[in-house]
C-alpha positions, 0 to 999 in steps of 0.5 A: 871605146873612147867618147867624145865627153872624153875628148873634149874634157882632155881638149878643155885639161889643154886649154887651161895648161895653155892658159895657166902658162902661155910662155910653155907653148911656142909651137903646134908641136907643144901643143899636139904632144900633150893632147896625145898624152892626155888622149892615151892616158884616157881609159880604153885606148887599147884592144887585145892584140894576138901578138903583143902583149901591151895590145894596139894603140886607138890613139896615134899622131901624125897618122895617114889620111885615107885619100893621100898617104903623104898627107897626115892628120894631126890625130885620130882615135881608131876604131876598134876595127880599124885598129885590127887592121892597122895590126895586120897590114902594117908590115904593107906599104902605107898606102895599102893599109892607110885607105881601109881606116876608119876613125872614131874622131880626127883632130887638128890642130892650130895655134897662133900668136897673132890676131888669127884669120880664116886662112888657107890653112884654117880653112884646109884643115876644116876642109880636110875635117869636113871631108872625113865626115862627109866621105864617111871615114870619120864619126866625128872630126875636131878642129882646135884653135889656142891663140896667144892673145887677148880675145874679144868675139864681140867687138873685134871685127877679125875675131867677130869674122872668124868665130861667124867662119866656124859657125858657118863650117859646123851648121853645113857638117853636124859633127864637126866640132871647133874649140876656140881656145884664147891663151890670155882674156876672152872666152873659151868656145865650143862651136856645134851645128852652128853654135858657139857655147862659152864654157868656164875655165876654172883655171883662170879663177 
């Protein structure tokens, strides 16, 4: 089973290749791809499977919310079980075998080349995070942020406001973790329970 050291220490493996070359990522699909890479490249991402040999995927993007078939999570890690029966039902319609999930951890996504607010979108997506949690579907949910700017938490009001919205968000739900992931200047955040927790980015030194 993958842990959540793991996911983090490919989150942090993004974040430098972001920092190393912002001008490689233009969109959230560059993004979204080489997190999938770094997520399946992981050790156990896969379970025996009765019929093929290469065994089941806990790994997989754009995957099916278990509320509403149409709308999809960036990416999720499934729990072994989950992932049995993902194996059985899949020939079903979506939305049969999409409500039984259950997930290790779900991840989404954002990416910004402007001086970022709390908005609608940010806030569906922790929403959607904190509903997975709080509706028990999810062990564990992460919401990533990389920004192509020069950052300043302290000083700057909009970012000032926006790492207080992601403070606020994990004190009312545990296990929801936020990476804040400056492309250019400024710190790398790990925000839990409330708390924002600079980590070193070896790629910048």
């Amino acid at each position: 089973m993958v842990s959540m050291r793991q996911v983090e220490k490919s989150v942090l493996r993004l974040g430098s290749e972001f920092r190393s070359a912002t001008v490689n990522f233009r969109s959230e699909g560059n993004f979204k791809c080489l997190l999938f890479k770094y997520l399946r490249d992981l050790p156990d991402t896969r379970i025996p499977s009765k019929s093929d040999t290469a065994g089941i995927e806990l790994i997989h993007a754009e995957f099916p919310t278990t509320t509403n078939s149409r709308e999809h999570h960036d990416l999720v890690i499934l729990t072994p079980n989950s992932a049995k029966i993902f194996e059985r039902d899949y020939a079903e319609p979506v939305g049969v075998w999409s409500k039984k999930m259950q997930f290790m951890c779900v991840l989404e996504v954002k990416f910004s080349n402007t001086d970022p607010r709390y908005s609608p979108k940010i806030k569906k997506d922790i929403d959607r995070l904190s509903n997975v949690l709080k509706g028990g579907t999810a062990r564990n949910s992460c919401f990533i942020i990389f920004i192509d700017r020069n950052v300043d938490w302290d000083t700057n009001p909009t970012y000032r406001n926006l790492r207080r919205q992601f403070e606020r968000a994990t004190r009312r739900y545990g296990r929801l973790k936020v990476y804040c992931i400056p492309g250019k200047s400024g710190d790398v955040f790990h925000i839990e329970r409330g708390t924002a927790r600079t980590i070193v980015d070896d790629s910048q030194t």
